[in-house]
C-alpha positions as CSV (number, residue, x, y, z in Angstrom):
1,X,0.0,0.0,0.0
2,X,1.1,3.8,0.0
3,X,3.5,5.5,2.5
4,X,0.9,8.0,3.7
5,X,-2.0,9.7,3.7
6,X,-4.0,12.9,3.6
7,X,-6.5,14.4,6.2
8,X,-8.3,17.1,7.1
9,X,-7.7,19.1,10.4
10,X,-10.3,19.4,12.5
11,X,-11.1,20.8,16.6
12,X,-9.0,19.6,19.7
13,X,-10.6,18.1,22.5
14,X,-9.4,15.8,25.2
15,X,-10.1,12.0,25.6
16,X,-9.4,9.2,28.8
17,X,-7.7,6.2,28.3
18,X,-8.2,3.0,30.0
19,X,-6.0,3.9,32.9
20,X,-8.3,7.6,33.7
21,X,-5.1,9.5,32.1
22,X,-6.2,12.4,30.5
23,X,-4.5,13.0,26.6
24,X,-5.2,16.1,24.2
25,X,-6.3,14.7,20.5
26,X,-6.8,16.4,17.3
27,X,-10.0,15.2,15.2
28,X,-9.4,14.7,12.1
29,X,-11.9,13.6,8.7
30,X,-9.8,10.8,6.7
31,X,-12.4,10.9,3.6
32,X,-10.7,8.3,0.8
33,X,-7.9,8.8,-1.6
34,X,-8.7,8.1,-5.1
35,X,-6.0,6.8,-7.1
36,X,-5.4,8.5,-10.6
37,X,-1.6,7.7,-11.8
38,X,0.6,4.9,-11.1
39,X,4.6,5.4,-11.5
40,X,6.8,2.7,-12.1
41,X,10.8,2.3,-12.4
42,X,10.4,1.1,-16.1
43,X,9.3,4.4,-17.2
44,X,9.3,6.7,-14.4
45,X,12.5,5.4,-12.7
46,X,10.5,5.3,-9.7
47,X,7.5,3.8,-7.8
48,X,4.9,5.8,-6.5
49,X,1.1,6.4,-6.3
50,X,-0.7,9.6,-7.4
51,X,-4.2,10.3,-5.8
52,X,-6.2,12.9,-5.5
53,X,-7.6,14.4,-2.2
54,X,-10.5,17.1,-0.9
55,X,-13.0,18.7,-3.6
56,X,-13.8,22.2,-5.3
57,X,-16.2,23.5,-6.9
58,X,-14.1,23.6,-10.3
59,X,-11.3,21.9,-11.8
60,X,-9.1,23.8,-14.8
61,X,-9.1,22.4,-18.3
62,X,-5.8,20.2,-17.9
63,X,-7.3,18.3,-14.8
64,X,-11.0,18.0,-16.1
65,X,-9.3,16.8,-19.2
66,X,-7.1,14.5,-17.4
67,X,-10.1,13.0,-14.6
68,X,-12.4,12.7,-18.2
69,X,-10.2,10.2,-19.7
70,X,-9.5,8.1,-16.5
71,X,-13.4,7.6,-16.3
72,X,-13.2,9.6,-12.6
73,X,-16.1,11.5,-11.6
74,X,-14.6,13.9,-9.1
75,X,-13.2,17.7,-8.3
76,X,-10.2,17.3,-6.4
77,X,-8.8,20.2,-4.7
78,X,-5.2,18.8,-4.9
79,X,-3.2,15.7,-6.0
80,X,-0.1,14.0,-4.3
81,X,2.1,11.1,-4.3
82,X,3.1,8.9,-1.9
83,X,5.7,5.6,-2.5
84,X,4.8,2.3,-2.4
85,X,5.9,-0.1,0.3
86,X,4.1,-3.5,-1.1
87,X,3.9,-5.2,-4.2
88,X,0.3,-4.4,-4.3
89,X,-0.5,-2.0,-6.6
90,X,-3.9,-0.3,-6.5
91,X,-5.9,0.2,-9.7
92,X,-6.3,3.7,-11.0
93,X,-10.2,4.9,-10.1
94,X,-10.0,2.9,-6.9
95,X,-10.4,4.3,-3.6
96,X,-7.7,3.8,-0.4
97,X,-9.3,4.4,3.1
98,X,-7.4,5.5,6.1
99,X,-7.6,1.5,8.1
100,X,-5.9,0.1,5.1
101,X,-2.8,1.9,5.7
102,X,-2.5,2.9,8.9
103,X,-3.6,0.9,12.3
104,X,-4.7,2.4,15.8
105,X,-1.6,2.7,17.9
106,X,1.1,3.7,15.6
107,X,3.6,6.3,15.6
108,X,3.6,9.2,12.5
109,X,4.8,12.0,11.6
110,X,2.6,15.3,10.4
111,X,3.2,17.5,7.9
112,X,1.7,21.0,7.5
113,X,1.2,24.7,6.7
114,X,1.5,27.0,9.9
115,X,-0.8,29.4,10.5
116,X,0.4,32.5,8.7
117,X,0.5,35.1,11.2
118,X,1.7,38.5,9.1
119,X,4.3,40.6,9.5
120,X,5.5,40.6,13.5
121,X,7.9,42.0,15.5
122,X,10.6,40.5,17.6
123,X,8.8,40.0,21.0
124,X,5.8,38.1,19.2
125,X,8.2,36.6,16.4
126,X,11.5,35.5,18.3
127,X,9.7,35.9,22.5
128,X,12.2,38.9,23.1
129,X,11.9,41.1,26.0
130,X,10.8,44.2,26.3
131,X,13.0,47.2,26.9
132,X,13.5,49.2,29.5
133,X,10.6,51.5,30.2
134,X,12.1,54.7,31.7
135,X,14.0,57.0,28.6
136,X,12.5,56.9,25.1
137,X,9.2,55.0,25.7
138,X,8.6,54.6,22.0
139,X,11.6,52.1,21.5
140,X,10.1,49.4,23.9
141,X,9.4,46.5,21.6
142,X,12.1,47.6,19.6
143,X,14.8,44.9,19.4
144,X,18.3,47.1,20.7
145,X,21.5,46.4,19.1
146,X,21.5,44.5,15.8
147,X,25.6,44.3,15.7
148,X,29.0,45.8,16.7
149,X,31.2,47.7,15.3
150,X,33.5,45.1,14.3
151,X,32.4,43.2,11.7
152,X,30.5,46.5,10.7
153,X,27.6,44.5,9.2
154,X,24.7,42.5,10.4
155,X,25.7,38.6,11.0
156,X,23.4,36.4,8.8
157,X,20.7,34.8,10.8
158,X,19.9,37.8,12.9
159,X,16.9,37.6,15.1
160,X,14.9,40.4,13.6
161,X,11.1,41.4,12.8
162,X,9.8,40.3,9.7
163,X,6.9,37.2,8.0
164,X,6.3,34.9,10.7
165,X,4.3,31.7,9.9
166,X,2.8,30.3,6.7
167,X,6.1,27.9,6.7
168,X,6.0,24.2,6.0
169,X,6.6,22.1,9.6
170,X,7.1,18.5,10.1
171,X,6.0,17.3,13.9
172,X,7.7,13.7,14.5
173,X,6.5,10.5,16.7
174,X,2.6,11.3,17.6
175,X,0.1,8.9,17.6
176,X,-2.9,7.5,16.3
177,X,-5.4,7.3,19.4
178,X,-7.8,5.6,17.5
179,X,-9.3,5.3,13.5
180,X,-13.1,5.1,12.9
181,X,-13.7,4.4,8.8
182,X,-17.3,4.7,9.1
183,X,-16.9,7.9,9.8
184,X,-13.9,8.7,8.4
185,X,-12.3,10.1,11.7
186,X,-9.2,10.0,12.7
187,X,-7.6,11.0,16.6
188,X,-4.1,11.8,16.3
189,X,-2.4,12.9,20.0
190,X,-1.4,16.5,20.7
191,X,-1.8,19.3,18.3
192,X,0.6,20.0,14.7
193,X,0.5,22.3,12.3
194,X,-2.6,23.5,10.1
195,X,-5.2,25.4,10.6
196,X,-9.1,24.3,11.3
197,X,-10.1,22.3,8.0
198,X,-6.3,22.3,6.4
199,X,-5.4,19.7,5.0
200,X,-1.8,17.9,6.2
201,X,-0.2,15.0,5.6
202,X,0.4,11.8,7.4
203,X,3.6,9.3,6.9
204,X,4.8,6.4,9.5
205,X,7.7,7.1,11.2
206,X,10.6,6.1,10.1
């Protein structure tokens, strides 16, 4: 089967295990990959799986025409590809659920957009202090000294204000609480990346 998957983000909430501990989850909708390309080494001098993910209201020329001659009713909002870690290789126009590649208990890693947050400053961006408030009150969240005189330049990689967020984060070793394919849910522990209905992507952990 493939060596991932995608879901949708949804809320937090908490849940109890069996021994009354208390563990923060993310819900998340799983809804079925449909497969639309396979790659192999012979032409593609690599294996991999191509499916498509979410839906929109349109699709642009290319894709429609693309969808039309595979025989695949659908508007997918994006399409990805994941490797192949078996010899069985799913047909193109067939669906992969969540339970078919992953199990309840195992250990992945997330993939995802950060919340893009704007331009910021170096107390929000960087958790500077603020400067002292007695003298010029106006250069409080201001970030001081950027370099000395010697080298007479500012070192690359200074902590300064500037885009914060809307970068691509990986969040290694959380879990999968538990995986329900009637209703395509998913409850991956603690909280990664995304915001509420983003979609990120799942892989097991290497």
């Amino acid at each position: 089967m493939i060596s991932g998957f995608l879901v949708k983000k949804g809320q937090m909430t908490s849940i109890y295990t069996e021994d009354g501990k208390r563990i923060a989850v993310t819900k998340c909708v799983a809804l079925p990959l449909i497969v639309t390309q396979i790659k192999n080494k012979e032409k593609d001098d690599y294996q991999a799986v191509q499916v498509a993910y979410g839906q929109r209201k349109k699709l642009d020329k290319s894709t429609s025409t693309k969808l039309n001659k595979l025989k695949i009713e659908a508007t997918p909002k994006g399409f990805q590809e994941f490797e192949l870690t078996s010899d069985q290789t799913p047909e193109i126009g067939s669906s992969i659920s969540v339970d078919t590649v992953f199990t309840a208990g195992e250990n992945i890693d997330i993939t995802g957009i950060s919340k893009g947050r704007g331009f910021a400053g170096v107390i929000k961006r960087h958790g500077f202090k603020k400067q002292p408030i007695r003298g010029s009150s106006d250069r409080v969240r201001h970030p001081g000294s950027i370099g000395a005189q010697t080298p007479s330049k500012v070192v690359r990689g200074k902590k300064m204000p500037g885009h914060m967020g809307n970068v691509t984060k990986t969040i290694e070793n959380l879990k999968i609480i538990s995986i329900n394919p009637e209703n395509n849910e998913i409850l991956i522990s603690g909280s990664f990346p995304g915001h509420f209905n983003s979609w990120v992507t799942i892989k097991k952990t290497v």
